[in-house]
C-alpha positions in Angstrom: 0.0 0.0 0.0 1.4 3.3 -1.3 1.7 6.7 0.7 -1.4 8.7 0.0 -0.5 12.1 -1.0 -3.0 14.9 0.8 -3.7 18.5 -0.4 -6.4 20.9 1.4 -10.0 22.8 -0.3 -12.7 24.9 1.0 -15.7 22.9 2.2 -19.1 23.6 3.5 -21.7 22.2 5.4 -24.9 21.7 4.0 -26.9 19.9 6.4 -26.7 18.9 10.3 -28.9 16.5 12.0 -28.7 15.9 15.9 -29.0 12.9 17.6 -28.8 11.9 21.1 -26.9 8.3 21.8 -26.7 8.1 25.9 -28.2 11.1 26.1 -25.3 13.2 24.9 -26.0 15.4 21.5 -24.1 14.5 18.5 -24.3 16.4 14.8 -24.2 14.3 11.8 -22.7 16.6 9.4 -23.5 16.5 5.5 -20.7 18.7 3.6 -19.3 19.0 0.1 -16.0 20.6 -1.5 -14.8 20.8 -4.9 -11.6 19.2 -6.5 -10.8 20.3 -10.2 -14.8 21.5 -10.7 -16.4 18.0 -9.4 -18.3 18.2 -6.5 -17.7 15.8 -4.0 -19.9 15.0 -0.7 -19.5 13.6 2.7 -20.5 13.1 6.4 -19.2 12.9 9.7 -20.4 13.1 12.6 -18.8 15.3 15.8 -20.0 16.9 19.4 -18.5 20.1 18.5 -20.8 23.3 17.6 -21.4 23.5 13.9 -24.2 24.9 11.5 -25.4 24.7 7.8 -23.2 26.8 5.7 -20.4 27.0 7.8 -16.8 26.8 6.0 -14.3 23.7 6.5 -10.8 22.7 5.4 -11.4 19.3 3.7 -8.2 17.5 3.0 -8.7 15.0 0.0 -6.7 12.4 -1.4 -4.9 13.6 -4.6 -5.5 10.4 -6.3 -8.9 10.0 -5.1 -9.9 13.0 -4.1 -13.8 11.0 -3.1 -11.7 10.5 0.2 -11.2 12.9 2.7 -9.8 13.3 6.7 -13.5 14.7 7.9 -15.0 11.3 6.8 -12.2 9.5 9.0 -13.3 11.1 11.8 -16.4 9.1 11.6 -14.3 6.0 11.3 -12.3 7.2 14.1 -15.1 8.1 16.9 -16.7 4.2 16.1 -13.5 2.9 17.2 -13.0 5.0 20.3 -16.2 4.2 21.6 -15.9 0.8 21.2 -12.3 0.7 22.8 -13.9 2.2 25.9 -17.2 0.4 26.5 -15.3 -3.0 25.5 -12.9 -2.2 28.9 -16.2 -1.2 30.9 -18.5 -4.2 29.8 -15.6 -6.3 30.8 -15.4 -4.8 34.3 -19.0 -4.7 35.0 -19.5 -8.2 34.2 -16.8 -9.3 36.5 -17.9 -7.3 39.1 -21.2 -9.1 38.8 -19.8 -12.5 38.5 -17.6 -12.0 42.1 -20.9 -10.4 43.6 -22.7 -14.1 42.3 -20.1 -16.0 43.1 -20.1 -14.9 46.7 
């Protein structure tokens, strides 16, 4: 697998929906950019404060410029989550097997 070269473009948001997992609000964020007059569109989704038509810096993969770094982030906050309840499941359930077992 080959180094993926990265250069940088104007985006803009052009929707937000909210949603509420554990009772914490989260935005997923609909934006597009433009790479060499082809419009290209994404999501992510963040906690941060963010409206429709606000401006972002989308980085995009020269040789395909369909992938980006915001998109990641949505690849990224899956994996964090599930790296933290894994540990927290784990705990609880032995907790409740010692309180069981005694």
């Amino acid at each position: 697998m080959g180094k993926t070269d990265w250069k940088q473009t104007d985006g803009r948001v052009v929707r937000v929906d909210s949603m509420y997992p554990r009772g914490r609000l989260q935005l997923i964020v609909a934006f597009s950019y433009e790479v060499e007059d082809q419009l290209y569109e994404g999501t992510f989704y963040t906690f941060d404060s963010i409206q429709e038509g606000d401006s972002l810096i989308v980085r995009y993969d020269v040789s395909d410029p369909k992938h980006n770094n915001l998109e990641s982030r949505k690849k990224r906050t899956n994996r964090i989550a599930f790296a933290v309840a894994v540990p927290i499941l784990c705990i609880v359930l032995l907790l409740l097997w010692l309180t069981l077992r005694s």
